[in-house]
C-alpha positions, 0 to 999 in steps of 0.5 A: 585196592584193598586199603581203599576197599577198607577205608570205604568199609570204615566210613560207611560204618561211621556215617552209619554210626553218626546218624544219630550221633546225638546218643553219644552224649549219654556214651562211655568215654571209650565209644567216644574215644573208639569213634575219635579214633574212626575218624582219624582212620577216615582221614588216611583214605579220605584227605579232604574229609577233616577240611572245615567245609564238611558239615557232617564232621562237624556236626558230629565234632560239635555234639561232644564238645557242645556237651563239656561234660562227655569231654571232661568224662573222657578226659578223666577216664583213669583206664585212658593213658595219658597220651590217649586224653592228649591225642583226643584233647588236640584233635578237639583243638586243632580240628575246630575253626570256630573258638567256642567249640574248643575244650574249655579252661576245665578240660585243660585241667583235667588234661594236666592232672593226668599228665601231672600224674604221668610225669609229662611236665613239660608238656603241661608247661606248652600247653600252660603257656599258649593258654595264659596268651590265648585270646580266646580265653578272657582272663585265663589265669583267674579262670584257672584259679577258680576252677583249682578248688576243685582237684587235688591239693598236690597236683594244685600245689605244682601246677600254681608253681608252674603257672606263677612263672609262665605268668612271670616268663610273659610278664603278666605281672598282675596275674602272677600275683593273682595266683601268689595270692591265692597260694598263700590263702590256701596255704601252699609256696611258690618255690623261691626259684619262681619268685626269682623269676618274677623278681627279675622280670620285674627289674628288666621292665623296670618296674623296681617299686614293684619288685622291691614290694614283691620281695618284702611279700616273699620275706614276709611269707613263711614258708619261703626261704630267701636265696642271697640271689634274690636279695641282690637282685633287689639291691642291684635294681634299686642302685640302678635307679640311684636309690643307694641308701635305701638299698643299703637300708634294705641289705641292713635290714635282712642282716639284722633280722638274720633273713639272709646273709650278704655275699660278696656279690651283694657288697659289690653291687652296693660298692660299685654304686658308691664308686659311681657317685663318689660317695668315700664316705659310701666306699668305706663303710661297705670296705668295713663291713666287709672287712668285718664279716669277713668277706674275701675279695673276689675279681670284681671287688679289686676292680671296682677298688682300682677304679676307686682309687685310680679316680681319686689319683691314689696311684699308691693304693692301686698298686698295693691292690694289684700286687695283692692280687698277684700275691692271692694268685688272683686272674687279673683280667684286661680291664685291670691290666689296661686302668694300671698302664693307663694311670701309669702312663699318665703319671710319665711312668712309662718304664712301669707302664712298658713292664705292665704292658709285657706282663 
């Protein structure tokens, strides 16, 4: 009985409070908070009170948020927590059925410039997130960026980051761009990390002209260092498409200019193309710039070689390959064990295909 008394004592106090609601746009952030806060006590004793037929409440919901100015106020109030601003800015989105009268692209960041200072990345990542794929924002991610001038450099250096790869995660290509644009103007990096990210979405759209043309960007950029990761990446994109000699090119290059320096992995992927095209000319060269490096066979690197060779009806070669193998003590994997016994079987030697089979 008591609750009900007090809930009844709150909202007559508020109505009472809202009957000119219209003076709380030349309030203090915390009277707007404090009333905010009413509301959510209102909501307790009276269900029905936040339904969207109740014009009360959204006459008083739409005297703040038709004043951006008393959101942003509120927003920025250092002497708020962070997740009071976030409380208040959730409550301005979730209690709104029409769109225009939600926070804005500015209130969202200044909401990610108190949580960039509070630590709470992965809370500005969600939000981030539903904002680049929000309908109700035209062309957020460029609205964004003309706004980013007006904060601080760190918190505009991160938060650029975090949206080149929410833009790159949904594949927005042209908007990750975009921001990749605006980076290097002002003189900040997008880590390498992030440029892999939108590297490899590009290569699973297929979009290979676009990644290798991105990659150049990122090679160009001073102030990003190439990761091997993101230069096989490319070569293996390229190789896919059939374009094996301009992948070699590109590898050629990043040596020459000491960018980056191949792995194993990177020569594999260039190997194995030219065991598909059975290309001997493509196979010995790579097998020579290896040799030359030096760089040590991996697992994948003799199963390419068994293939190769086994292809070619060199039984000889193959055997050397996988006793070699075993001399370096290398896992022979299944793949390896089962081209072995099949050539022997169809070269009749059976008794060799048997001692395989048993290991």
């Amino acid at each position: 009985m008591l609750q009900i008394s007090c809930g009844f004592h709150i909202l007559c106090r508020t109505q009472t409070q809202f009957k000119n609601h219209r003076s709380i746009r030349d309030s203090n952030p915390f009277r707007v908070v404090s009333l905010y806060g009413t509301l959510t006590h209102i909501e307790q004793f009276k269900p029905n009170y936040f339904k969207p037929n109740n014009t009360e409440l959204h006459s008083i919901i739409s005297c703040i948020t038709f004043t951006p100015h008393v959101t942003y106020r509120v927003l920025s109030d250092p002497i708020l927590q962070p997740h009071s601003c976030l409380s208040f800015f959730h409550f301005l989105k979730t209690h709104h059925s029409n769109h225009s009268l939600k926070p804005d692209l500015k209130a969202h960041l200044i909401l990610f410039s108190r949580l960039f200072k509070a630590r709470k990345f992965a809370t500005i990542k969600t939000i981030l997130n539903s904002v680049v794929t929000d309908s109700q924002f035209r062309s957020p991610v460029s609205g964004i960026v003309d706004l980013l001038d007006e904060f601080e450099f760190h918190f505009v250096d991160k938060l650029c980051d975090m949206l080149f790869r929410v833009c790159s995660d949904n594949r927005l290509f042209p908007e990750a761009v975009r921001v990749f644009d605006y980076v290097e103007e002002k003189g900040f990096v997008i880590e390498e990390r992030s440029c892999f990210v939108l590297l490899l979405a590009l290569k699973r759209c297929g979009e290979i002209e676009l990644c290798l043309r991105f990659f150049r960007r990122m090679v160009e950029s001073n102030g990003i260092e190439i990761r091997v990761q993101s230069l096989t990446l490319v070569i293996d994109g390229l190789c896919k498409r059939g374009e094996v000699e301009k992948a070699k090119e590109l590898m050629d290059e990043m040596v020459t200019k000491s960018i980056v320096k191949p792995t194993v992995f990177t020569y594999n992927t260039l190997l194995n193309a030219y065991v598909g095209r059975k290309d001997r000319s493509g196979v010995g060269e790579i097998l020579r710039l290896m040799e030359k490096e030096p760089v040590v066979f991996s697992v994948a690197t003799y199963s390419i070689l068994i293939q190769w060779y086994s292809s070619s009806g060199d039984i000889g070669e193959v055997e050397k390959i996988f006793e070699e193998m075993r001399e370096r003590k290398i896992e022979i994997d299944v793949y390896v064990y089962s081209s072995m016994i099949s050539w022997n079987c169809r070269l009749g030697n059976m008794k060799r295909a048997f001692a395989l089979f048993d290991g």
